[in-house]
C-alpha positions as CSV (number, residue, x, y, z in Angstrom):
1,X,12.8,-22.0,25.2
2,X,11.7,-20.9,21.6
3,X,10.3,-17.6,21.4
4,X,7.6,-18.7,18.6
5,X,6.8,-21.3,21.2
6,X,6.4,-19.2,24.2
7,X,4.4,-16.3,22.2
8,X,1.9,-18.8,21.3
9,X,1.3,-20.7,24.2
10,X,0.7,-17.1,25.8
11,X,-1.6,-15.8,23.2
12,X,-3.7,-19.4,23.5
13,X,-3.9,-18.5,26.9
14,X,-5.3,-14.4,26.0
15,X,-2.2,-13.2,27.2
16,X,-1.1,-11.0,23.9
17,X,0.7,-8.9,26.3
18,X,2.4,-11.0,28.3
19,X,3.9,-12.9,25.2
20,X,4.7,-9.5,23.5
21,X,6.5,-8.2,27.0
22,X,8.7,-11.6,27.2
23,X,9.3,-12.1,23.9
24,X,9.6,-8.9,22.3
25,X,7.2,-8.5,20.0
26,X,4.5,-6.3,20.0
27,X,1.1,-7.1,21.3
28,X,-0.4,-7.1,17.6
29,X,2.7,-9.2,16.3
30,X,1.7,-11.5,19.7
31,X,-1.9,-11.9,19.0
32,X,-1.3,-12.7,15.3
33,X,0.9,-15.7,15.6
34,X,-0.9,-18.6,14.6
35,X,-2.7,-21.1,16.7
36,X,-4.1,-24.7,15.9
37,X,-6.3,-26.6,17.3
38,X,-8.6,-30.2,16.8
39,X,-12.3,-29.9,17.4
40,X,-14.5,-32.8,16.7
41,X,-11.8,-34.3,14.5
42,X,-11.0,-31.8,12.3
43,X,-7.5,-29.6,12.4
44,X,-8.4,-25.6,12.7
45,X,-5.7,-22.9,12.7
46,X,-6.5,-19.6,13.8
47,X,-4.4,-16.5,12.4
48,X,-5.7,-12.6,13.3
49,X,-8.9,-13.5,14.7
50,X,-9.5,-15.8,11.5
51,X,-10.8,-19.7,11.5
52,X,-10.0,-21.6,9.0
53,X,-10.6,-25.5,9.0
54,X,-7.7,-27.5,7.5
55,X,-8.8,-30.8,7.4
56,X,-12.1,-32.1,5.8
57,X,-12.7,-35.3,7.5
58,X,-13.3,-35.9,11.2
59,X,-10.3,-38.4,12.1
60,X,-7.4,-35.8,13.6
61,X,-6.0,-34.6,16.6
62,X,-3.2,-33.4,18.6
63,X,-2.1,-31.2,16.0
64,X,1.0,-28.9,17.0
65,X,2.7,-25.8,14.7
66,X,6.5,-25.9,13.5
67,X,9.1,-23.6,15.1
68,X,8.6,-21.8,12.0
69,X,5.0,-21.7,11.9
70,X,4.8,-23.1,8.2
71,X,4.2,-26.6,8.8
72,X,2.0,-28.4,11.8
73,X,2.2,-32.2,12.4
74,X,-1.1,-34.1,13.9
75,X,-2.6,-37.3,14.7
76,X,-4.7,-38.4,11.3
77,X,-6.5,-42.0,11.6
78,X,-4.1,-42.9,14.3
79,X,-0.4,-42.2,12.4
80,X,1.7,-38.7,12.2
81,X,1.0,-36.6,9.3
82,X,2.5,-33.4,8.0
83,X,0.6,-30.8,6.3
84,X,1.3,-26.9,5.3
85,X,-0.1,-24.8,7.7
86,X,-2.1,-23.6,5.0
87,X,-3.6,-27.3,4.8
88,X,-2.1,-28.0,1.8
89,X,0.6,-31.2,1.6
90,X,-1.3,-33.5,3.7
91,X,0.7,-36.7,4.2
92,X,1.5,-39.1,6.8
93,X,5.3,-39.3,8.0
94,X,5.0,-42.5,11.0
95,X,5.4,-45.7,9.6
96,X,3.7,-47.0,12.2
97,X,0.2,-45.8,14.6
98,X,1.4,-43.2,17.1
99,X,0.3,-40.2,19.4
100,X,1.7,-36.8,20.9
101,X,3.3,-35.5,17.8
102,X,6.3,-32.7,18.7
103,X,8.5,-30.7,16.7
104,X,12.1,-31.1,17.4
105,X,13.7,-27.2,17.7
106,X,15.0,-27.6,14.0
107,X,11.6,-27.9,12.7
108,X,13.0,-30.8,10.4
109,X,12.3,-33.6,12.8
110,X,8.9,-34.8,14.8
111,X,9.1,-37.0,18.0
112,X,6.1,-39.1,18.7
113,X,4.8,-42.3,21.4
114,X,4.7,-45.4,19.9
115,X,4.6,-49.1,21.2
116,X,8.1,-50.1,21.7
117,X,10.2,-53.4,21.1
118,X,8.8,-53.7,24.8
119,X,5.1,-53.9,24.2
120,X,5.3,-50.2,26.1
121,X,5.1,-46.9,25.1
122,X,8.4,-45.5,23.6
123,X,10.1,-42.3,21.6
124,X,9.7,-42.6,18.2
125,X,11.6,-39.8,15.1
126,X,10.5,-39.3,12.1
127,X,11.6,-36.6,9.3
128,X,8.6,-34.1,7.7
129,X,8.8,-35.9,4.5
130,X,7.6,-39.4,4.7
131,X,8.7,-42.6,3.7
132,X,11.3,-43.4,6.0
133,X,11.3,-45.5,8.6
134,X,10.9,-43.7,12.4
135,X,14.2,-44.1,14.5
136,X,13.7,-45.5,18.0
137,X,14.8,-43.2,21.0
138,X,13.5,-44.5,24.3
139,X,13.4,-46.9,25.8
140,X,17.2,-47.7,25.9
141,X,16.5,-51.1,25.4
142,X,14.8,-50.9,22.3
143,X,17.4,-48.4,20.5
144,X,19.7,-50.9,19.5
145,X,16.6,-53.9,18.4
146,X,14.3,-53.3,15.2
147,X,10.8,-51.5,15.9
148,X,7.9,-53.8,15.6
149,X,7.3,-53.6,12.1
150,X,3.8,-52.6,11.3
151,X,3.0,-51.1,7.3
152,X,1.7,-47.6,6.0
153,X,-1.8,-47.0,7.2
154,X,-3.4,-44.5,4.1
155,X,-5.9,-42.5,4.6
């Protein structure tokens, strides 16, 4: 498991010491690892006892952090978006409406659940840049077939 992973979920938690104990770090390097969160819509991230809001409308959820810390991927208007975790860089990556952004391990990749070929939920993978169209990878039956085609949704 990725030890920026684990030291965050335990400092969520309150448990600086815990994290800093199984990962290595000490308790202050523990507790200042950045968290992010969604309240009423808006994207916060909360670095050595710091709020800061990131995200000026009320349309956002599910945000999650990079491996890396530097970037966080979130639900905006229904569709994956990227931004710096500084909240600079905001723009969508899905090409199509979407939920439960994750960051692959390589920080260069984001899965997601979309509607599938199927009319079910299914994988979806998208880069951090945009633009591209999101690779299908679940179900099996739908790797091989064309995603429903749906368009950018701005804003």
């Amino acid at each position: 498991m990725n030890r920026n992973f684990v030291t965050r979920t335990l400092v969520f938690a309150g448990f600086a010491a815990a994290a800093a104990a199984i990962t290595g770090a000490t308790a202050a390097e523990a507790a200042a690892a950045p968290t992010v969160y969604a309240s009423h819509g808006a994207v916060y991230i909360k670095q050595a006892g710091h709020t800061t809001r990131l995200t000026a409308d009320e349309v956002s959820k599910q945000p999650a952090l990079s491996p890396d810390a530097t970037q966080i991927t979130y639900v905006h208007n229904e569709t994956i978006w990227v931004m710096n975790a500084d909240g600079s860089d905001q723009h969508q990556v899905s090409d199509r409406t979407g939920s439960a952004p994750k960051w692959e391990a390589s920080g260069v990749r984001i899965t997601y659940t979309a509607t599938s070929c199927t009319g079910a939920p299914g994988t979806f993978r998208t880069g951090v840049n945009g633009g591209d169209a999101s690779e299908v990878m679940a179900p099996s039956a739908c790797v091989t077939e064309d995603a429903p085609l749906v368009g950018y949704i701005n804003g």
